[in-house]
mmCIF entry with sequence, helices, sheets and N, C-alpha, C, O atoms, coordinates in Angstrom:
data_MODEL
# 
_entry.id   MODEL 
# 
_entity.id                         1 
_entity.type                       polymer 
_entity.pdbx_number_of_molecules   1 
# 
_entity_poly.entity_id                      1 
_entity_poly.type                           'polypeptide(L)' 
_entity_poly.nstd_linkage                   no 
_entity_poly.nstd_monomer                   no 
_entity_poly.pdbx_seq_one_letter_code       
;(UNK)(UNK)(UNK)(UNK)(UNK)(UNK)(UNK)(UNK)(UNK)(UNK)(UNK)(UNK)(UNK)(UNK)(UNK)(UNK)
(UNK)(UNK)(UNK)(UNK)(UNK)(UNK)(UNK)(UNK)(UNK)(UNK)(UNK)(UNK)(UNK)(UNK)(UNK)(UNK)
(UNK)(UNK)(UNK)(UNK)(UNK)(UNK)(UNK)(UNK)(UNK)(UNK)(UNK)(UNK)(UNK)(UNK)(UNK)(UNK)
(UNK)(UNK)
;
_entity_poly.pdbx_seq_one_letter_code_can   XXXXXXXXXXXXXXXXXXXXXXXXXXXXXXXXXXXXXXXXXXXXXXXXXX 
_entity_poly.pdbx_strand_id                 A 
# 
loop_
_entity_poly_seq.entity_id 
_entity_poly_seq.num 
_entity_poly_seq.mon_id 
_entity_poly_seq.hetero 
1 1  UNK n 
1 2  UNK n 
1 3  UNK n 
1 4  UNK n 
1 5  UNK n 
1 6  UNK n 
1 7  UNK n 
1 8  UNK n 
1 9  UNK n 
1 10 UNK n 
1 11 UNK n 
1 12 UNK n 
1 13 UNK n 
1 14 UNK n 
1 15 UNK n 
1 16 UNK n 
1 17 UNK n 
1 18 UNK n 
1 19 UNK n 
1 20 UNK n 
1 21 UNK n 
1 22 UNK n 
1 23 UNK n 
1 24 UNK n 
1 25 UNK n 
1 26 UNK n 
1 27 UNK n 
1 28 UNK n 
1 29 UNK n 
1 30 UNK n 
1 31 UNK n 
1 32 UNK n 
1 33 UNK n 
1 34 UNK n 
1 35 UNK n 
1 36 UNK n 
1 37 UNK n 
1 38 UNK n 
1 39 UNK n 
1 40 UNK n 
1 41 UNK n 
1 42 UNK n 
1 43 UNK n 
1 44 UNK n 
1 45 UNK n 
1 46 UNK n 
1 47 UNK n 
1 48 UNK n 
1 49 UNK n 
1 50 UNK n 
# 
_struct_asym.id          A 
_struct_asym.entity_id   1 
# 
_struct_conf.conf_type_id            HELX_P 
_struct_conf.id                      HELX_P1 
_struct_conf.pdbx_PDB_helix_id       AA1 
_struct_conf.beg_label_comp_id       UNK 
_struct_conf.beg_label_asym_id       A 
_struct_conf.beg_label_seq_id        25 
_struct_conf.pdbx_beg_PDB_ins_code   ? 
_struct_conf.end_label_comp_id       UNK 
_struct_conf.end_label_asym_id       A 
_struct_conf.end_label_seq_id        30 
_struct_conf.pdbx_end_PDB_ins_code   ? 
_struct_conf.beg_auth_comp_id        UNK 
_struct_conf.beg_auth_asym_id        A 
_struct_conf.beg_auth_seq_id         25 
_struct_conf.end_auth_comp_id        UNK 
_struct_conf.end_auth_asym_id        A 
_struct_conf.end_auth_seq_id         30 
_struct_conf.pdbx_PDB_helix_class    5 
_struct_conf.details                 ? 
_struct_conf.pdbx_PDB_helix_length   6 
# 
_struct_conf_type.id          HELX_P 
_struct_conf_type.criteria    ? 
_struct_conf_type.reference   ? 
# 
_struct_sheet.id               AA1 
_struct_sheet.type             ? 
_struct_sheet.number_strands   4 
_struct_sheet.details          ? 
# 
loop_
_struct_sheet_order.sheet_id 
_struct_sheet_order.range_id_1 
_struct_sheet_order.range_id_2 
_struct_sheet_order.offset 
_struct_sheet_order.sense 
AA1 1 2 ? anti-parallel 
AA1 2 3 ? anti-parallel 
AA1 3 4 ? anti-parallel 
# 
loop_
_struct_sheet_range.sheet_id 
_struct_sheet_range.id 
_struct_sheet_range.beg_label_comp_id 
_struct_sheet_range.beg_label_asym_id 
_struct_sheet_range.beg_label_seq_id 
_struct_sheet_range.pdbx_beg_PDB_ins_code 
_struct_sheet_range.end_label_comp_id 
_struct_sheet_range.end_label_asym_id 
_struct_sheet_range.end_label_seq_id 
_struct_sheet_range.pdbx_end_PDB_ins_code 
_struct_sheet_range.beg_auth_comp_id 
_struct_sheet_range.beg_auth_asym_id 
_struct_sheet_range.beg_auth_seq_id 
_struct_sheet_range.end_auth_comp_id 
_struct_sheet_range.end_auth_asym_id 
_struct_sheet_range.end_auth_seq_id 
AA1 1 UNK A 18 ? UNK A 24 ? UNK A 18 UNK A 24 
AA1 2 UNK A 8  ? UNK A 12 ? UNK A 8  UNK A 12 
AA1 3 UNK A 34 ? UNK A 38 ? UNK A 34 UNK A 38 
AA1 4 UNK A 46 ? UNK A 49 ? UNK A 46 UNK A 49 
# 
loop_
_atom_site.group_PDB 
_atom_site.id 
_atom_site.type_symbol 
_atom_site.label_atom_id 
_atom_site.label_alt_id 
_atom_site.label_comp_id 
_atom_site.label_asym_id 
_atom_site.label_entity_id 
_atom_site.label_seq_id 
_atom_site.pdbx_PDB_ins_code 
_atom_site.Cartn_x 
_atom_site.Cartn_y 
_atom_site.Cartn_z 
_atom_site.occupancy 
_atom_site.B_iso_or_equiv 
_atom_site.pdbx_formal_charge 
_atom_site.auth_seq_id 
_atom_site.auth_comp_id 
_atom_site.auth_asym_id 
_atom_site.auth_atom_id 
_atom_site.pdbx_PDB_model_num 
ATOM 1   N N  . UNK A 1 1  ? 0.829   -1.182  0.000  1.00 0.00 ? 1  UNK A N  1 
ATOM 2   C CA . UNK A 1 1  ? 0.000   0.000   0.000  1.00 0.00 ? 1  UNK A CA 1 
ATOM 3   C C  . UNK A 1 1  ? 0.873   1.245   0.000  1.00 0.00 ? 1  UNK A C  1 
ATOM 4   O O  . UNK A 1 1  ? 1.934   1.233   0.623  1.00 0.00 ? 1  UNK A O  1 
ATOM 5   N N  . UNK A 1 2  ? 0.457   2.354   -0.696 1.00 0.00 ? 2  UNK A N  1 
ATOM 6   C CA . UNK A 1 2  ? 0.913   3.010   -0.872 1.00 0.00 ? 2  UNK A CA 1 
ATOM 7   C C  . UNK A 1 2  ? 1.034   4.401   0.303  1.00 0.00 ? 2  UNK A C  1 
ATOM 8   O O  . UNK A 1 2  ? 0.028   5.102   0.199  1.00 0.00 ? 2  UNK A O  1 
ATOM 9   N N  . UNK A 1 3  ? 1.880   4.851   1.210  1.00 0.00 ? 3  UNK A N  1 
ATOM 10  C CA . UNK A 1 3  ? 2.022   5.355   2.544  1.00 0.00 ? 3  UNK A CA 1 
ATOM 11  C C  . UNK A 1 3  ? 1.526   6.944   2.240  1.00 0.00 ? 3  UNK A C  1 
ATOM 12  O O  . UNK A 1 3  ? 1.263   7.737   3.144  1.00 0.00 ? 3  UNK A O  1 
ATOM 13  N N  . UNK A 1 4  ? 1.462   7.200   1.067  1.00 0.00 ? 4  UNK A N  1 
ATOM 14  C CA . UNK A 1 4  ? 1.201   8.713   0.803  1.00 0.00 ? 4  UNK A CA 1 
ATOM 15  C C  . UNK A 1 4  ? -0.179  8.648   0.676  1.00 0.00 ? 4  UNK A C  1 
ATOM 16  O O  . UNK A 1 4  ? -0.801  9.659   1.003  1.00 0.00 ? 4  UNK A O  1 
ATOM 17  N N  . UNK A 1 5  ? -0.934  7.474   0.185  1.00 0.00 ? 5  UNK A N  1 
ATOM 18  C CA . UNK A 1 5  ? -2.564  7.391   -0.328 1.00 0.00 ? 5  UNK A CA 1 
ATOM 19  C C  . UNK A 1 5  ? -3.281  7.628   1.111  1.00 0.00 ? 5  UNK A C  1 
ATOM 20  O O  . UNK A 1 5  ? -3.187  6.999   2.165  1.00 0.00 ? 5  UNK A O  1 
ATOM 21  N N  . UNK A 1 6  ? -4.081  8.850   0.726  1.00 0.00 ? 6  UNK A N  1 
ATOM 22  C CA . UNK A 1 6  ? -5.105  9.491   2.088  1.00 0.00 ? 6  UNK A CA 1 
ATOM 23  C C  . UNK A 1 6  ? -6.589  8.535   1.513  1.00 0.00 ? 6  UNK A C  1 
ATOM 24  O O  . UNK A 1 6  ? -7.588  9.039   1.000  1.00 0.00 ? 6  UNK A O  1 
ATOM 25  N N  . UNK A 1 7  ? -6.359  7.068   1.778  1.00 0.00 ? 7  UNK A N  1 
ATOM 26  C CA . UNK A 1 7  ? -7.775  6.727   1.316  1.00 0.00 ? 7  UNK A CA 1 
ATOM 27  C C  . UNK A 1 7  ? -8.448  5.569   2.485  1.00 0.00 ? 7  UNK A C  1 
ATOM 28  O O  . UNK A 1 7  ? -7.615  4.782   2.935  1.00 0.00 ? 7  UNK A O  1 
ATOM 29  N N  . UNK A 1 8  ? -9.805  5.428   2.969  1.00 0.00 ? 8  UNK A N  1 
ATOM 30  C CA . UNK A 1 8  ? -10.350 4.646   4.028  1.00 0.00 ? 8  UNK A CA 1 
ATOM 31  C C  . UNK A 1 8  ? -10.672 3.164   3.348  1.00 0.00 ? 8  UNK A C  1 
ATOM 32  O O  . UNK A 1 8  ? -11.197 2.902   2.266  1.00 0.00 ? 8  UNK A O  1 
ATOM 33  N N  . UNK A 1 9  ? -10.176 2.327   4.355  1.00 0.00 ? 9  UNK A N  1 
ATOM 34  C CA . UNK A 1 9  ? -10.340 0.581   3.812  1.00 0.00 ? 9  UNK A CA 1 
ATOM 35  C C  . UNK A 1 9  ? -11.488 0.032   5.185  1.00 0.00 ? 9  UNK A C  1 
ATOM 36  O O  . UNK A 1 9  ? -12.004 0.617   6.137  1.00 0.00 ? 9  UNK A O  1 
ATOM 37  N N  . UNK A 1 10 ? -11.523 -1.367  4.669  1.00 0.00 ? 10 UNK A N  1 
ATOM 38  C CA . UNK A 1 10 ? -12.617 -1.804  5.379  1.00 0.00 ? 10 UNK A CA 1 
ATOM 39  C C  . UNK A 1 10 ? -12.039 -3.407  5.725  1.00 0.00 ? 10 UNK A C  1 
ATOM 40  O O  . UNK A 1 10 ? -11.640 -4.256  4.928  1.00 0.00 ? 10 UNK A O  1 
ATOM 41  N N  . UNK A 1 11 ? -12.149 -3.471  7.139  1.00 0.00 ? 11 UNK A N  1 
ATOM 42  C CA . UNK A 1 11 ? -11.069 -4.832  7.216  1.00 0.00 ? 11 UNK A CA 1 
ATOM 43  C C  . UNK A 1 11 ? -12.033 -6.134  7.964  1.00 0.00 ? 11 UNK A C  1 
ATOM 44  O O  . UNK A 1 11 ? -12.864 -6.065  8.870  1.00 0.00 ? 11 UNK A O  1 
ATOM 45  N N  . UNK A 1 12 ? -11.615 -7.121  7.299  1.00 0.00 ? 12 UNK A N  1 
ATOM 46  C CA . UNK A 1 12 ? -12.665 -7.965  7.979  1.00 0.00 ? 12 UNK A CA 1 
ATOM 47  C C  . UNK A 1 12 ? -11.934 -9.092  8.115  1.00 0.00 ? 12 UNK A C  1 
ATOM 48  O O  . UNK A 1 12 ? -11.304 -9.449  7.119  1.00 0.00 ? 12 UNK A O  1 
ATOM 49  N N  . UNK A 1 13 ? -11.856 -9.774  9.148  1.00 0.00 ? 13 UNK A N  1 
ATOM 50  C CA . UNK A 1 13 ? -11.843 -11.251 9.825  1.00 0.00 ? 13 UNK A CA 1 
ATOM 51  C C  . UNK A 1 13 ? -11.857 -12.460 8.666  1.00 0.00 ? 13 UNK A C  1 
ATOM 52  O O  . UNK A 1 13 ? -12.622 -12.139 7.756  1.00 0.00 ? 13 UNK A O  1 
ATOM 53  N N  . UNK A 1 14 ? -11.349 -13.501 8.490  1.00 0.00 ? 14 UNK A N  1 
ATOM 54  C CA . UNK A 1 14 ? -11.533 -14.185 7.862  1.00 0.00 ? 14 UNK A CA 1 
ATOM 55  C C  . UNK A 1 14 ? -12.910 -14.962 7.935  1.00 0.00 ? 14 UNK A C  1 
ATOM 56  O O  . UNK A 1 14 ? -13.641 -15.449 7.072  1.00 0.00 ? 14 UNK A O  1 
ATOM 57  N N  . UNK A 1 15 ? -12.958 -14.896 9.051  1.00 0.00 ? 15 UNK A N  1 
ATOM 58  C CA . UNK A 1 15 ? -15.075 -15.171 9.299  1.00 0.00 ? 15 UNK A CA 1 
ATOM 59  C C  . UNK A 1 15 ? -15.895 -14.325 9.345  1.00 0.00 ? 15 UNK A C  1 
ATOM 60  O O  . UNK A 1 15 ? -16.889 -14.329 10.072 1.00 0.00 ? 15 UNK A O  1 
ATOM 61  N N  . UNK A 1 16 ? -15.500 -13.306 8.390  1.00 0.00 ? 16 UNK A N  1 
ATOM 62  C CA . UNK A 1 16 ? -16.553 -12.238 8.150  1.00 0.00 ? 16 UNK A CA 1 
ATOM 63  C C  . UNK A 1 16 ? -16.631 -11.579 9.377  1.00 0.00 ? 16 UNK A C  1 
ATOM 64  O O  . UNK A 1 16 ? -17.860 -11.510 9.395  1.00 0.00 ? 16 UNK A O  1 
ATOM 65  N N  . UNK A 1 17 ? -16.236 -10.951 10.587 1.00 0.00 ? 17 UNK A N  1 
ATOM 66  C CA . UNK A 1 17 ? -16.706 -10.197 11.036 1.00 0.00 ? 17 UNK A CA 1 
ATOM 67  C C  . UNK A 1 17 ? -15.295 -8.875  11.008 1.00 0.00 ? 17 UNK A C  1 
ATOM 68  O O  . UNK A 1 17 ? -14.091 -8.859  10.753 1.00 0.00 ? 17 UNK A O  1 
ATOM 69  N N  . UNK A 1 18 ? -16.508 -7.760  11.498 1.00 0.00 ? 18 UNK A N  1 
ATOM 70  C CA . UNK A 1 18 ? -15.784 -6.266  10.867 1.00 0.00 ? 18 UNK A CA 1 
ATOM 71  C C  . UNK A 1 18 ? -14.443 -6.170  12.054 1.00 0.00 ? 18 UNK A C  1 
ATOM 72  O O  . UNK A 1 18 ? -14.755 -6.415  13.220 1.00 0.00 ? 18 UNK A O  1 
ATOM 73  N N  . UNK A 1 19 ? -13.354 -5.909  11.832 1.00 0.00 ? 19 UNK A N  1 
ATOM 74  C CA . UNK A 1 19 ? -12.278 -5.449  12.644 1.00 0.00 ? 19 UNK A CA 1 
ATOM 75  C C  . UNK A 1 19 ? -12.013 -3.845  11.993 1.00 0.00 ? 19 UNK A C  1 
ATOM 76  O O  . UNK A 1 19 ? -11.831 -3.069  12.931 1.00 0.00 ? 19 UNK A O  1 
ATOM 77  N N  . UNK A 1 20 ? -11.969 -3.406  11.144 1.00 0.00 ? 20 UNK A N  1 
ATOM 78  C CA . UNK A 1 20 ? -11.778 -1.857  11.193 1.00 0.00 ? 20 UNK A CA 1 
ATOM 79  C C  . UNK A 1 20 ? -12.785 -1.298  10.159 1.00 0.00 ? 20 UNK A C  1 
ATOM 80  O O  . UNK A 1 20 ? -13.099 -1.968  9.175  1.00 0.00 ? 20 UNK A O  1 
ATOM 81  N N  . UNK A 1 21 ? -13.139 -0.428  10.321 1.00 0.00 ? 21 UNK A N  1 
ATOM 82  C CA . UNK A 1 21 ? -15.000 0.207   9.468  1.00 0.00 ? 21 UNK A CA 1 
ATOM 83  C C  . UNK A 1 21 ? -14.193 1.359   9.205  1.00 0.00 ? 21 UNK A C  1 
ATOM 84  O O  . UNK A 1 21 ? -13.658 1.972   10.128 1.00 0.00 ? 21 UNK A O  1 
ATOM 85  N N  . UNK A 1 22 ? -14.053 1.742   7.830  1.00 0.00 ? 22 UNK A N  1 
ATOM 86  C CA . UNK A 1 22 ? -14.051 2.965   7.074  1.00 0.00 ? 22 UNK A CA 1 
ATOM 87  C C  . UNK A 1 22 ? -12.253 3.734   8.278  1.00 0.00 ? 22 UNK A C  1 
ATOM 88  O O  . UNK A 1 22 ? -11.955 4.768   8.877  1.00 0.00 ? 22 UNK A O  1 
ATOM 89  N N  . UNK A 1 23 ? -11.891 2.950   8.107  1.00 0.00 ? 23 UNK A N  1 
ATOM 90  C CA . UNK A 1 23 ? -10.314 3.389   8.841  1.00 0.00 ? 23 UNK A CA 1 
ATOM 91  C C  . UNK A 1 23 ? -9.417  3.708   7.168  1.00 0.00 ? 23 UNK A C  1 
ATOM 92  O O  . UNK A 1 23 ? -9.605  3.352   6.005  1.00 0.00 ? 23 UNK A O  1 
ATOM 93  N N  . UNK A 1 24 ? -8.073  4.850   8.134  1.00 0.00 ? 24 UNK A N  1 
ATOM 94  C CA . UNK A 1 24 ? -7.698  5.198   7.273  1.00 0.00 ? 24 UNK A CA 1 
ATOM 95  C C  . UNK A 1 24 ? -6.179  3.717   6.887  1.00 0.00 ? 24 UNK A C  1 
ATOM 96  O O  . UNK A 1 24 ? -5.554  3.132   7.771  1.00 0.00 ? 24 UNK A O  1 
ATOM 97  N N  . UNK A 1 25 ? -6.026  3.539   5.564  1.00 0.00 ? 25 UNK A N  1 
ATOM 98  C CA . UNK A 1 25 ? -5.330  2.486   5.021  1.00 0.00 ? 25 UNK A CA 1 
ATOM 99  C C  . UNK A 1 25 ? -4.007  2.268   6.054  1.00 0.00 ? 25 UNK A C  1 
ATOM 100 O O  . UNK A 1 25 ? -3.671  1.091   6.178  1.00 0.00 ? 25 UNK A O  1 
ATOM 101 N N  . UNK A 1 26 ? -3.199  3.290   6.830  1.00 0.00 ? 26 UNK A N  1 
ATOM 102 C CA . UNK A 1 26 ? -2.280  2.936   7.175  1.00 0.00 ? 26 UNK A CA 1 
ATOM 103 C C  . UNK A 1 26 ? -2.364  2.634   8.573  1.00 0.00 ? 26 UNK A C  1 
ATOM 104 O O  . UNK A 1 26 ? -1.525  2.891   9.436  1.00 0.00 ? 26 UNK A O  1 
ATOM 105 N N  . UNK A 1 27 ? -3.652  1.964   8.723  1.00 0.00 ? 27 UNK A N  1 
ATOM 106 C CA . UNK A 1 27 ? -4.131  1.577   10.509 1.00 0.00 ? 27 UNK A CA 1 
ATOM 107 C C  . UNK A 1 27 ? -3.839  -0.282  10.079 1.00 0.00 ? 27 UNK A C  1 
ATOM 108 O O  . UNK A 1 27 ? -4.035  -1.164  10.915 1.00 0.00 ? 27 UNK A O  1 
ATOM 109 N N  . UNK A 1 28 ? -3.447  -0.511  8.923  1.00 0.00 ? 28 UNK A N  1 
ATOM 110 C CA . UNK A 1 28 ? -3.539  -1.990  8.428  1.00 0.00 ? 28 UNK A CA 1 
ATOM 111 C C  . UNK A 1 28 ? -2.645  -2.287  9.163  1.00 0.00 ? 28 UNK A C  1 
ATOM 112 O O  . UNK A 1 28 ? -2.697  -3.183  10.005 1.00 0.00 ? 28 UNK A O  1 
ATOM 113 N N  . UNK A 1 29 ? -1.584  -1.472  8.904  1.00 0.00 ? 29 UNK A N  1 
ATOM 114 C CA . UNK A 1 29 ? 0.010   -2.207  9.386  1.00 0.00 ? 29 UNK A CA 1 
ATOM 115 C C  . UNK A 1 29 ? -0.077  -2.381  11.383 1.00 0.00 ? 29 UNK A C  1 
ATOM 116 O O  . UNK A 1 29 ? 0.826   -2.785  12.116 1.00 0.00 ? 29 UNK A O  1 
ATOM 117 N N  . UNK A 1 30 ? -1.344  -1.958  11.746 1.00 0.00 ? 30 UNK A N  1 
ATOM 118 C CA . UNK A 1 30 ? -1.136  -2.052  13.415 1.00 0.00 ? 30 UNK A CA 1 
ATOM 119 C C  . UNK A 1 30 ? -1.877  -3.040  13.761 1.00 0.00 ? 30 UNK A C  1 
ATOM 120 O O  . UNK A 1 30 ? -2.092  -3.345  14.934 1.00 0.00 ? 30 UNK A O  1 
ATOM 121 N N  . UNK A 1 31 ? -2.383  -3.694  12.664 1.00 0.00 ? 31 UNK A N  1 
ATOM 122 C CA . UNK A 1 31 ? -3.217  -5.019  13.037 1.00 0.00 ? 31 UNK A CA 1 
ATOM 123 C C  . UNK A 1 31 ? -2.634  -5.877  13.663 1.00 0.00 ? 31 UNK A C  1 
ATOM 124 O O  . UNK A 1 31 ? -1.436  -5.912  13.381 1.00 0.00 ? 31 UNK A O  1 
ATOM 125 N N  . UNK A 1 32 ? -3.212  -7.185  15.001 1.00 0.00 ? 32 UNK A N  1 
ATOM 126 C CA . UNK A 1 32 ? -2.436  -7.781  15.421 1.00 0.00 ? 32 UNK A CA 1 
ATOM 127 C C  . UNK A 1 32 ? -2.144  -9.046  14.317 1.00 0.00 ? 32 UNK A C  1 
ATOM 128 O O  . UNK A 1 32 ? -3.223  -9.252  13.762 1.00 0.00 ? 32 UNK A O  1 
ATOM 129 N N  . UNK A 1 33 ? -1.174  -9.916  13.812 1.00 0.00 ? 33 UNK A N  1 
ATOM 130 C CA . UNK A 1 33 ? -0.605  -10.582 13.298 1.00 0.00 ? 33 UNK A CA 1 
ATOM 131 C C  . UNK A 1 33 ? -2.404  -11.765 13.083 1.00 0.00 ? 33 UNK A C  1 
ATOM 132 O O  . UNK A 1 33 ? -3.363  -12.056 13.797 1.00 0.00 ? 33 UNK A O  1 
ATOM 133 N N  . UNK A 1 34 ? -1.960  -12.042 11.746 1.00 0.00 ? 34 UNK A N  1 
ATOM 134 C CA . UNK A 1 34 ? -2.889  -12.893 11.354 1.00 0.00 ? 34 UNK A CA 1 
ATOM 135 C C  . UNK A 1 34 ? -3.391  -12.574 9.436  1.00 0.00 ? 34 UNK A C  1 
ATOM 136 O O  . UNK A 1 34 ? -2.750  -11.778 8.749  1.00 0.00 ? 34 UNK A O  1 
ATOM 137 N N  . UNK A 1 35 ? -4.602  -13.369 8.885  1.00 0.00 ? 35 UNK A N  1 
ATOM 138 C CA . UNK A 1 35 ? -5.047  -12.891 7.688  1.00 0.00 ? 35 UNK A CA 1 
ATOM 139 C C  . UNK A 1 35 ? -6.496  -11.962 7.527  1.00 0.00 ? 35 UNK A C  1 
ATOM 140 O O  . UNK A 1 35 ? -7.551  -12.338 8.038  1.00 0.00 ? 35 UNK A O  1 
ATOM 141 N N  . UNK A 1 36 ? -6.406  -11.065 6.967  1.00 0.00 ? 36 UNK A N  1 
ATOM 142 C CA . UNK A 1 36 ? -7.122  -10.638 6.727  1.00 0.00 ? 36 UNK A CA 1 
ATOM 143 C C  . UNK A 1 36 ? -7.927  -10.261 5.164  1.00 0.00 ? 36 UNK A C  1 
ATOM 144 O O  . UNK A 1 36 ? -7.359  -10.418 4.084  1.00 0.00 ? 36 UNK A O  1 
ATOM 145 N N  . UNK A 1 37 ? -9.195  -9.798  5.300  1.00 0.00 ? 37 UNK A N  1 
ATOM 146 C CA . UNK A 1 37 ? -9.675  -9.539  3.862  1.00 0.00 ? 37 UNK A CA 1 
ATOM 147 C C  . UNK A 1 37 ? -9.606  -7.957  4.109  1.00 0.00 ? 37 UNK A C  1 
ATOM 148 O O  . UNK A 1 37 ? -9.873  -7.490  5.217  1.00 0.00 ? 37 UNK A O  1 
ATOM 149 N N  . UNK A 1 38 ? -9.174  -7.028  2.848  1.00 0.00 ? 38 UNK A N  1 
ATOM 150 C CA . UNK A 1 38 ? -9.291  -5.657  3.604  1.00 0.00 ? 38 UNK A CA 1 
ATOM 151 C C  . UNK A 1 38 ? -10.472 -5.353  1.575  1.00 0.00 ? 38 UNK A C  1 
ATOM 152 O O  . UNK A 1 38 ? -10.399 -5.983  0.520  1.00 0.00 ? 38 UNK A O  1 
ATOM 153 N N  . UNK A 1 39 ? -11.324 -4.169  1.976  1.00 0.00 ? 39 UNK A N  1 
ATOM 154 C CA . UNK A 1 39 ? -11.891 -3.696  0.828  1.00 0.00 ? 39 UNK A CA 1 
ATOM 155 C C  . UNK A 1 39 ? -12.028 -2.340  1.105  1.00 0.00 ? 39 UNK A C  1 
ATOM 156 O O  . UNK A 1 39 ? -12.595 -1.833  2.072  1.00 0.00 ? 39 UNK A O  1 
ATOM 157 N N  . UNK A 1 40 ? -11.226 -1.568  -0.213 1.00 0.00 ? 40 UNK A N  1 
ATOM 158 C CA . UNK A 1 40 ? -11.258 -0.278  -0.121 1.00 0.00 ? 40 UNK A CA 1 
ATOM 159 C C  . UNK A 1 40 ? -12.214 -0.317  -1.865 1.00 0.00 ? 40 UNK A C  1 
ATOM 160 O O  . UNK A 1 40 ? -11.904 -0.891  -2.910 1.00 0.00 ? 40 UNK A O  1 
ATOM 161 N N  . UNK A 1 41 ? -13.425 0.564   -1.521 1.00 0.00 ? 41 UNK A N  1 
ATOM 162 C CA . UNK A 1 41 ? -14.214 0.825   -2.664 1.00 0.00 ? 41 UNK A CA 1 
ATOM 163 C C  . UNK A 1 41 ? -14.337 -0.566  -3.001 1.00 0.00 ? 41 UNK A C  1 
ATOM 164 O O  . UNK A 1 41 ? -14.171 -1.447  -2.157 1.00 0.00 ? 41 UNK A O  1 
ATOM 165 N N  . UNK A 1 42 ? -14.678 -0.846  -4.444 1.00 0.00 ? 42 UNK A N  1 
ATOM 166 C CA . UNK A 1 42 ? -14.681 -2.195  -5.351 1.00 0.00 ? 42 UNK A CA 1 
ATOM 167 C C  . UNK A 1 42 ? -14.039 -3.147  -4.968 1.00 0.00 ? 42 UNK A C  1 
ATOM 168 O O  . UNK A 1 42 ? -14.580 -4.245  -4.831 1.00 0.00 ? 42 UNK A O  1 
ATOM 169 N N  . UNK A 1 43 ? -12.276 -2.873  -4.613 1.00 0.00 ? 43 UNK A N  1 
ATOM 170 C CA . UNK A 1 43 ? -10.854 -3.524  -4.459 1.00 0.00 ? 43 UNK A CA 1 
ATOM 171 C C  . UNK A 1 43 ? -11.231 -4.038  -3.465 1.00 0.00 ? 43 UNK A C  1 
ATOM 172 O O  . UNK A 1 43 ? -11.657 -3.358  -2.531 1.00 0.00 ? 43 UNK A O  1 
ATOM 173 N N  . UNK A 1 44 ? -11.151 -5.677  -3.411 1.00 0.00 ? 44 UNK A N  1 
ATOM 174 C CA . UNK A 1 44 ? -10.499 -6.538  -2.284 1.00 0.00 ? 44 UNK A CA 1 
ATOM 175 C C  . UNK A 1 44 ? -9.836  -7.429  -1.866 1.00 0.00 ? 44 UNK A C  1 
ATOM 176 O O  . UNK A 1 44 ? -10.090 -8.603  -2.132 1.00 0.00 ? 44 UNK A O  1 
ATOM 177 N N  . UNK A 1 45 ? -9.087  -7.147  -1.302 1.00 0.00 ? 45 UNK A N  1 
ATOM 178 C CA . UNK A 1 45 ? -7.634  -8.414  -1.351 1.00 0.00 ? 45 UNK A CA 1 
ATOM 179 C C  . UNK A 1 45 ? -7.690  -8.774  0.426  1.00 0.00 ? 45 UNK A C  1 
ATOM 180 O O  . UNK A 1 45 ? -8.196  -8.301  1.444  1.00 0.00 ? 45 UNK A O  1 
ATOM 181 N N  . UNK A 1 46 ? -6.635  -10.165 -0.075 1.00 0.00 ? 46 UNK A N  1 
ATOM 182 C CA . UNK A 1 46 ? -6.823  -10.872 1.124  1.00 0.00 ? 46 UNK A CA 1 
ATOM 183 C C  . UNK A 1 46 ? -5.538  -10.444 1.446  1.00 0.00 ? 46 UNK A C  1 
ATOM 184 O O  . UNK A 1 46 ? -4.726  -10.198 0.554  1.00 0.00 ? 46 UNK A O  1 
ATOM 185 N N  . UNK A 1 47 ? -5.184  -10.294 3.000  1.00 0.00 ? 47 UNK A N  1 
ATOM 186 C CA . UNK A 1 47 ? -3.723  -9.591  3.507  1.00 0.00 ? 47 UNK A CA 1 
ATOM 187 C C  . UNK A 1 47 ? -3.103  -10.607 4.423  1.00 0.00 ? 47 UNK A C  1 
ATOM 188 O O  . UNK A 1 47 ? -3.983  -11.111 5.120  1.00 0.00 ? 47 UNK A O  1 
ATOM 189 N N  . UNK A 1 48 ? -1.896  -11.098 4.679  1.00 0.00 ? 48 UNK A N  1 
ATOM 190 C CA . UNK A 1 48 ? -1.503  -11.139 5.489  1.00 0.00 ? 48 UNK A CA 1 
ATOM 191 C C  . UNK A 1 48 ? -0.350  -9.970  6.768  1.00 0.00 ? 48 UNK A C  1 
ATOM 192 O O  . UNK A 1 48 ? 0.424   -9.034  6.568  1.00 0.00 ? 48 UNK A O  1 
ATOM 193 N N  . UNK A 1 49 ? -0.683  -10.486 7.647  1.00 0.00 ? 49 UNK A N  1 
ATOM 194 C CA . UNK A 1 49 ? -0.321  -9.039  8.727  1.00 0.00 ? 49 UNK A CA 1 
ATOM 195 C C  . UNK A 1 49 ? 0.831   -10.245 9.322  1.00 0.00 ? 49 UNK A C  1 
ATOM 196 O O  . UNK A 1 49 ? 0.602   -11.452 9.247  1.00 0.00 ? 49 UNK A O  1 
ATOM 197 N N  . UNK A 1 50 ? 2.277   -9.573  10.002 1.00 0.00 ? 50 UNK A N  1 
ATOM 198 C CA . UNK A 1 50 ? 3.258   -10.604 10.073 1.00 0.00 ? 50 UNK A CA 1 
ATOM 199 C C  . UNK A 1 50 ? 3.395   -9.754  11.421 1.00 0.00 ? 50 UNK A C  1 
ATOM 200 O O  . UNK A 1 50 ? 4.239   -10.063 12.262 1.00 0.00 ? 50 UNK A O  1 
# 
């Protein structure tokens, strides 16, 4: 992800439930360790957090 992009993602649990609602993209990297699905707009990719 790009550290300059001012844009809000949407992060969810691998069992579907919400862990961050309309947060800004660089709150990803403080996630505690695990996979995640993140969707900003249309875009959604699956993440791993280390």
């Amino acid at each position: 992800m790009d550290s300059s992009a001012s844009y809000s993602v949407d992060v969810y649990s691998l069992s579907g439930m919400t862990v961050l609602s309309n947060a800004p993209a660089d709150e990803v990297h403080n996630l505690p360790a695990g996979l995640y699905i993140v969707r900003q707009g249309k875009s959604v990719k699956k993440i791993v957090v280390k």
